[in-house]
C-alpha positions in Angstrom: 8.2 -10.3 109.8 4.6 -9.9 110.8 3.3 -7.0 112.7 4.1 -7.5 116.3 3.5 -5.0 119.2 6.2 -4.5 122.4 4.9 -3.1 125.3 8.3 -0.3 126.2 8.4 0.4 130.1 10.5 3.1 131.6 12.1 3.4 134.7 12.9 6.4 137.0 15.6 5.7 139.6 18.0 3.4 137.7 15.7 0.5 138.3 15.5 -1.2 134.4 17.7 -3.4 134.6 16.7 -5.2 137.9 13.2 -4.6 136.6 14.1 -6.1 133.3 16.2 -9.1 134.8 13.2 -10.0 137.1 11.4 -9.9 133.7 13.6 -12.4 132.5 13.0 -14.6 135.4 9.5 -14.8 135.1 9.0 -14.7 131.3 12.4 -17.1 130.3 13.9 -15.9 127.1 16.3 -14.2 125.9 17.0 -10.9 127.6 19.7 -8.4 125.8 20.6 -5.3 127.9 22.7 -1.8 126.6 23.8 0.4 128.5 24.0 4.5 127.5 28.2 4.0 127.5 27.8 1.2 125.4 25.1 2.8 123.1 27.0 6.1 122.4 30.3 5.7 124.7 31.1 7.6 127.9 29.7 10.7 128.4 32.1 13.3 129.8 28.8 15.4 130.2 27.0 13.6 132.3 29.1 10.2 133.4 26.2 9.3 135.8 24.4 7.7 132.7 27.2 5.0 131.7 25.6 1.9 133.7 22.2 3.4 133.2 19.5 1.3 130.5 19.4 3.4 127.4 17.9 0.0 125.8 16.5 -3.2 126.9 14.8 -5.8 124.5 13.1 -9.4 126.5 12.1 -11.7 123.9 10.6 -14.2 126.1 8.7 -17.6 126.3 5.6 -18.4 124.5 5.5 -15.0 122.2 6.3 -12.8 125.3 7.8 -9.3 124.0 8.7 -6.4 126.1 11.2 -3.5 126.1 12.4 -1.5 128.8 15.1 2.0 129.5 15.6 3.8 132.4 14.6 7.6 132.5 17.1 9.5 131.1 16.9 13.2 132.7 15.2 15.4 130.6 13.0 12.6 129.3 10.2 13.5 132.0 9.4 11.3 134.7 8.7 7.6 134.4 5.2 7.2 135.2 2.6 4.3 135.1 0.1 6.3 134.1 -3.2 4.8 133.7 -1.8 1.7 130.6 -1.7 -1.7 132.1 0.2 -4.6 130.1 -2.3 -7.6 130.0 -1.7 -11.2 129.5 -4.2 -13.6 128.4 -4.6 -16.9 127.1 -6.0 -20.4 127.5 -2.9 -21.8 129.1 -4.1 -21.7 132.8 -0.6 -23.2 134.3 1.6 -20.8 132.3 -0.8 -17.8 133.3 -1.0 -18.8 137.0 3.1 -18.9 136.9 3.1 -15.8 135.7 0.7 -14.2 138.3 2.4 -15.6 141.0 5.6 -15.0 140.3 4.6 -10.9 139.5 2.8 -10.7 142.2 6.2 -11.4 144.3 6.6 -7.9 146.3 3.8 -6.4 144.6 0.1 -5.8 145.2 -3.0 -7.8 144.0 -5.8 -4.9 143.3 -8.1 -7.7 142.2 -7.4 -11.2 143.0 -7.2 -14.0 139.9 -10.7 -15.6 140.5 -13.8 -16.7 138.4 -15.2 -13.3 136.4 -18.8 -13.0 135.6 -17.8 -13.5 131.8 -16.1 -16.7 132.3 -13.0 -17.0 132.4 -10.3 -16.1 135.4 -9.2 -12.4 135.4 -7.4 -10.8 137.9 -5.2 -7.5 138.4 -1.9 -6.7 139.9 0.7 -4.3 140.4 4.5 -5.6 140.3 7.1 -4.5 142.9 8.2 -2.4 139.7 5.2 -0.4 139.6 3.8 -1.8 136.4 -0.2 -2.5 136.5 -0.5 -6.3 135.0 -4.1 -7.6 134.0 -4.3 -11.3 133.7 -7.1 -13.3 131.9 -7.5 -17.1 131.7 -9.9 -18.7 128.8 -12.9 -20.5 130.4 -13.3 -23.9 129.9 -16.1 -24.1 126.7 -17.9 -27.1 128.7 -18.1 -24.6 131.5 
């Protein structure tokens, strides 16, 4: 296999696997999902992590890749931080698809339009918390 690299997003509050299902929905795919029972089996210790996302792998359409677990405790807090996941290409309908369909219950910070370099760029933050950048190839007889 060729070198290929998977943006992995945590989640505080239990929220993977909606987070990774509305992934799914926006992305297509193949989505596979395991949960910390079905990882390492029920936990006597701490039972509350059986339904929880220890793992989450979205193979999606058009080379889309991301991975996704909820916070186990004493992993530290899920946190945005200041890393954005960026999608880019030349395939305006696909990119504009995606942007919309992000955006759903989020926030635009910067809205997809015309960027002094060219092409379309615009930045968002999904109803998960997760900062998106989105860049769309300019035309070359622009």
């Amino acid at each position: 296999m060729a070198v290929q690299l998977d943006p992995y997003l945590s989640f505080g509050d239990g929220k993977a696997r909606e987070a990774m299902e509305f992934y799914h929905s926006v992305f297509g795919g193949d989505l596979d999902v395991v949960t910390f029972a079905e990882q390492v089996g029920k936990s006597d210790d701490d039972p509350s992590l059986d339904d929880k996302v220890m793992h989450s792998y979205l193979a999606g359409d058009h080379g889309i890749h991301l991975m996704g677990a909820d916070t186990a405790p004493g992993m530290g807090e899920a946190t945005a931080s200041s890393t954005q996941v960026s999608l880019s290409g030349d395939d305006e309908a696909v990119l504009r698809g995606y942007w919309e369909a992000l955006g759903d219950g989020g926030s635009i910070t910067v809205p997809l339009e015309k960027a002094p370099w060219g092409d379309s760029f615009g930045m968002l933050t999904d109803r998960f918390g997760v900062p998106w950048m989105v860049n769309i190839a300019g035309s070359a007889q622009e």
